[in-house]
C-alpha positions in Angstrom: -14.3 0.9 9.0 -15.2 1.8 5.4 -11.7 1.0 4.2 -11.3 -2.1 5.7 -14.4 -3.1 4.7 -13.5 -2.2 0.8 -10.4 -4.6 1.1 -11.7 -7.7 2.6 -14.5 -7.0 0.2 -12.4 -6.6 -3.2 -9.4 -8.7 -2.0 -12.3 -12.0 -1.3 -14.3 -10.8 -4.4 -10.7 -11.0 -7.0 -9.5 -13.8 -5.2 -6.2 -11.9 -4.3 -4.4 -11.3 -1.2 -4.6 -7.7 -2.0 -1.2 -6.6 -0.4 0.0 -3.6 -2.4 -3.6 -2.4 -2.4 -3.9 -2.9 1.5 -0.8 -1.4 1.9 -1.0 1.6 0.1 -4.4 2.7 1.2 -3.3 2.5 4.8 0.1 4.1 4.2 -2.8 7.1 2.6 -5.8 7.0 4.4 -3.8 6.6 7.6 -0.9 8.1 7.1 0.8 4.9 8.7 5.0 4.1 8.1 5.3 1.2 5.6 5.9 -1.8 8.1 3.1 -1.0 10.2 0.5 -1.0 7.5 2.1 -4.4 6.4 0.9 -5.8 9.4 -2.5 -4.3 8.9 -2.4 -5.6 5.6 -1.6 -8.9 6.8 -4.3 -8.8 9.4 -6.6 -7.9 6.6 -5.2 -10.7 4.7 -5.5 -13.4 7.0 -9.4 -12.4 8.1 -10.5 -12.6 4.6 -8.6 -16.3 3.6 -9.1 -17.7 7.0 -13.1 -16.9 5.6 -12.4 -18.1 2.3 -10.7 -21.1 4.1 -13.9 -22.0 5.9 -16.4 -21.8 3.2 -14.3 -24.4 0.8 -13.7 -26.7 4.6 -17.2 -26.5 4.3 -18.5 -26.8 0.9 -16.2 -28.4 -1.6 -13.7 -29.8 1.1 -9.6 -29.7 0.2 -9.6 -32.9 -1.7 -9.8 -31.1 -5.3 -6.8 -28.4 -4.7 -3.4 -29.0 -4.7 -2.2 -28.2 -0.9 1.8 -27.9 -2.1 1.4 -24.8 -2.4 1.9 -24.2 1.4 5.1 -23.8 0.2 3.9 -20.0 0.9 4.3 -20.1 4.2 8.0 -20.6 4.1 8.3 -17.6 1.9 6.3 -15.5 4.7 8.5 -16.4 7.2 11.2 -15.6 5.3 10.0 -12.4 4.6 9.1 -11.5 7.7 12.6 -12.2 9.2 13.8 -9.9 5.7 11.3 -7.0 7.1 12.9 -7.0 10.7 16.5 -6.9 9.1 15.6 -3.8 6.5 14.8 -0.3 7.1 11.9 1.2 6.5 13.6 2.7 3.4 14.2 -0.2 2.0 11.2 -2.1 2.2 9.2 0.7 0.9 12.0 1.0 -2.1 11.0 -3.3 -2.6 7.5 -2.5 -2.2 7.4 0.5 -4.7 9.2 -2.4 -7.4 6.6 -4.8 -6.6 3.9 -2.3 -7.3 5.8 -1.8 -10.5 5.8 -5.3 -11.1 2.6 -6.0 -10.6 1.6 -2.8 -13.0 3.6 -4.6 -15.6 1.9 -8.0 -15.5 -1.2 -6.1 -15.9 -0.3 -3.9 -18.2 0.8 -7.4 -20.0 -2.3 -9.3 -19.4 -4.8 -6.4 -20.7 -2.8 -5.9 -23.9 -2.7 -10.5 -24.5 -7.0 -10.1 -23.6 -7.6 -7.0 -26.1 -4.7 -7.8 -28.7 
């Protein structure tokens, strides 16, 4: 679809995950509750990096990063095993601060490039 072509597209092209975007264009465009457009999002997510993933594997190689951070992964899991134990309530409520969060840092950034 359109949409998901827009967010592989943009989340590949800023090199971000693009979570709270995937998230809340799903949640608008398809009216979908909060955990089940995190799985999309996810989805989304992994499609795109497993991509990214492949090109480096077979351009650059790995040698150059530094792979500690699959530290990650242990903070998925945990958060999946968080999103089982909340309700759908409160995962929206931690989304909605992350979204905040994230405005914040950008807000932050924007006035450190222009000040």
């Amino acid at each position: 679809s359109a949409v998901g072509l827009s967010l592989g597209f943009f989340a590949s092209l800023l090199g971000i995950g693009g979570g709270p975007i995937n998230v809340s264009l799903l949640m608008l465009v398809f009216a979908m509750p909060i955990k089940e457009a995190t799985v999309y999002s996810i989805a989304t997510i992994f499609c795109s990096q497993l991509t990214k993933l492949v090109t480096i594997a077979w351009g650059t190689g790995f040698a150059r990063y530094d792979l500690s951070i699959l530290a990650a992964i242990i903070g998925g899991l945990l958060g999946a095993r968080m999103s089982r134990l909340l309700s759908d309530q409160a995962v929206r409520r931690v989304f909605q601060w992350v979204v905040l969060l994230v405005i914040g840092i950008n807000l932050y950034n924007a006035y450190q490039i222009w000040h």
